[in-house]
C-alpha positions in Angstrom: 77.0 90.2 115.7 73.8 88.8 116.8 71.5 91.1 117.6 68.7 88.3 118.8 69.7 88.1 122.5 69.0 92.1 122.5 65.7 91.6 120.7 64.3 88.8 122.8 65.9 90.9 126.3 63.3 93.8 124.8 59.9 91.1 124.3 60.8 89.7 127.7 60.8 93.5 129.1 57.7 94.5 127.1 55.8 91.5 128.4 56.6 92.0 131.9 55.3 95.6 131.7 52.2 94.4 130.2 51.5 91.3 132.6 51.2 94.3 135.1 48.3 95.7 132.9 45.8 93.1 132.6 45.4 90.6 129.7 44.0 93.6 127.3 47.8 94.9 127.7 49.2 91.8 127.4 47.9 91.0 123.5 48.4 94.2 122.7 52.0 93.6 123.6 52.2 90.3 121.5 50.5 92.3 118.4 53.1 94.7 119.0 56.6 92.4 119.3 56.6 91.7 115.6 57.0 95.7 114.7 59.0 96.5 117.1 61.8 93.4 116.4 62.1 95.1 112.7 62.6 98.6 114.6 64.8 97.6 117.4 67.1 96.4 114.9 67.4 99.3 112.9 68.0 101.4 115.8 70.9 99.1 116.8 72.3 99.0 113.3 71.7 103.0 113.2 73.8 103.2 116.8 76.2 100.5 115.6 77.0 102.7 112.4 77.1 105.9 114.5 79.8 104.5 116.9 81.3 103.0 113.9 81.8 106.2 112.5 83.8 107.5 115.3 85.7 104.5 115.9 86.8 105.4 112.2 88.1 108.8 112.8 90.1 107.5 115.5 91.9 104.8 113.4 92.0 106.6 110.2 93.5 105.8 107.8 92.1 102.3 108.6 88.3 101.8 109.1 85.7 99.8 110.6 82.3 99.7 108.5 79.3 97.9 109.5 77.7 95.3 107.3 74.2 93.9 107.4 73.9 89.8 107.1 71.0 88.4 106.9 69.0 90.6 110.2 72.8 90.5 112.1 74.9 93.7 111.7 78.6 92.2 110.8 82.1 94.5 111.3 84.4 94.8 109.1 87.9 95.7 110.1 90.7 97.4 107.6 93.6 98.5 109.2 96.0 101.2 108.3 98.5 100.2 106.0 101.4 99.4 108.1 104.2 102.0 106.7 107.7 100.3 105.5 110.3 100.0 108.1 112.7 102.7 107.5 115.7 101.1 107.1 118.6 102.4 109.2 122.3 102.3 108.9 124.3 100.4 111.4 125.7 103.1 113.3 129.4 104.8 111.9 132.2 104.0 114.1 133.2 107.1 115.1 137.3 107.7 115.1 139.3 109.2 117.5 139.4 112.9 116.9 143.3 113.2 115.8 144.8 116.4 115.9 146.7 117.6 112.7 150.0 117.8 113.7 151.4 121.2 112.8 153.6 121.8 109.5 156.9 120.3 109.6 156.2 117.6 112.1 156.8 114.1 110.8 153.2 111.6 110.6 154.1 108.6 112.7 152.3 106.9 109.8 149.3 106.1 112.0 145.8 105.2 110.2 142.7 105.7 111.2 139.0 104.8 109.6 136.1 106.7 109.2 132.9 106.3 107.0 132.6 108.7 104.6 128.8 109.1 102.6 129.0 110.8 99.8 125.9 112.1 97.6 126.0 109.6 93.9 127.3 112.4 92.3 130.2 113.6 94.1 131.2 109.8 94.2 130.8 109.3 90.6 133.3 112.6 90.1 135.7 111.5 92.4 136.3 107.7 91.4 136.6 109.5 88.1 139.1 112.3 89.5 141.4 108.9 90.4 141.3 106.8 88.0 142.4 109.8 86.1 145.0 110.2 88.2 145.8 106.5 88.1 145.1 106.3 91.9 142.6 104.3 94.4 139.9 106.4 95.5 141.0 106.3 99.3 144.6 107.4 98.1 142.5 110.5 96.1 140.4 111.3 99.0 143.4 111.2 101.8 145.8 113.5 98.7 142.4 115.9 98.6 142.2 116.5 102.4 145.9 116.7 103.4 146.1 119.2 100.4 142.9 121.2 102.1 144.3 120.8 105.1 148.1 121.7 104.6 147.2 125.2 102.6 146.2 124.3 99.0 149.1 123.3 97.4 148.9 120.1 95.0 150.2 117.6 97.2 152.4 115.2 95.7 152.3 111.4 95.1 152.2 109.3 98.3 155.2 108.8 99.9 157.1 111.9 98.9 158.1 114.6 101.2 158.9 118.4 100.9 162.4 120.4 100.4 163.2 123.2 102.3 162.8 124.8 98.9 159.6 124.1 98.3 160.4 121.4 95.8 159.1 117.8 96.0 161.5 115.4 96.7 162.3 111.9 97.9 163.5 111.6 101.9 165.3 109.0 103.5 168.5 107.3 102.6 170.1 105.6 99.6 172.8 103.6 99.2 
């Protein structure tokens, strides 16, 4: 920033005044420029650094300091670090709520997706869980929820249906 337009606005105001005065007033106003140059300056760069200051607080973290050049005051602007997007997920397709249908009604073998986030661990334990059980995870999960679901009774392998007795069985016809 150049701070000589401001310096030479303040001579041309000082001699004016003294022109007014007489030519005693007007040399001591030329004796006096050179003085008052070096403390004009310092006053600018003193209300530069002040307003500085509070333009600082307001952008805090970032900052704006003020650097002399030469006899020029220079600004120098950091910025607040910009923070990392936060990354979001695409948005879960929601499925149709689906009432259970009661106990003893036949499924009409209708499937439905939903997203499912799980935290690492409880992952880790249940791909474990099925490939102990020497099935896919989604066949695992759908076994663990229909078993929650239908009273807590190990459900059996997919595809198999339930006796009158209680027994697991096969349904349908053979030939």
């Amino acid at each position: 920033m150049d701070l000589t337009p401001y310096v030479d606005n303040l001579r041309r105001e000082l001699a004016v005044a003294a022109d007014a005065s007489g030519d005693e007033a007007r040399a001591l106003a030329e004796r006096l420029s050179a003085p008052l140059e070096s403390a004009v300056r310092l006053t600018l760069l003193n209300v530069l650094s002040a307003a500085m200051g509070d333009v600082t607080r307001e952008l805090a973290p970032g900052s704006v300091d003020v650097r002399l050049r030469g006899l020029d005051p220079e600004f120098v602007v950091t910025p607040p670090p910009v923070p990392e997007p936060v990354r979001e997920e695409p948005e879960a397709v929601v499925a149709p709520v689906v009432a259970a249908s009661p106990a003893g009604e036949a499924d009409d073998g209708t499937m439905v997706r939903i997203n499912l986030r799980l935290p690492a661990h409880l992952k880790g334990r249940a791909e474990s869980a099925a490939a102990a059980e020497g099935l896919s995870v989604n066949a695992w999960l759908v076994r663990a929820v229909s078993v929650s679901l239908d009273g807590g009774g190990r459900a059996g392998a997919p595809g198999r249906g339930k006796e009158p007795g209680g027994r697991g069985g096969f349904t349908g016809w053979v030939r």
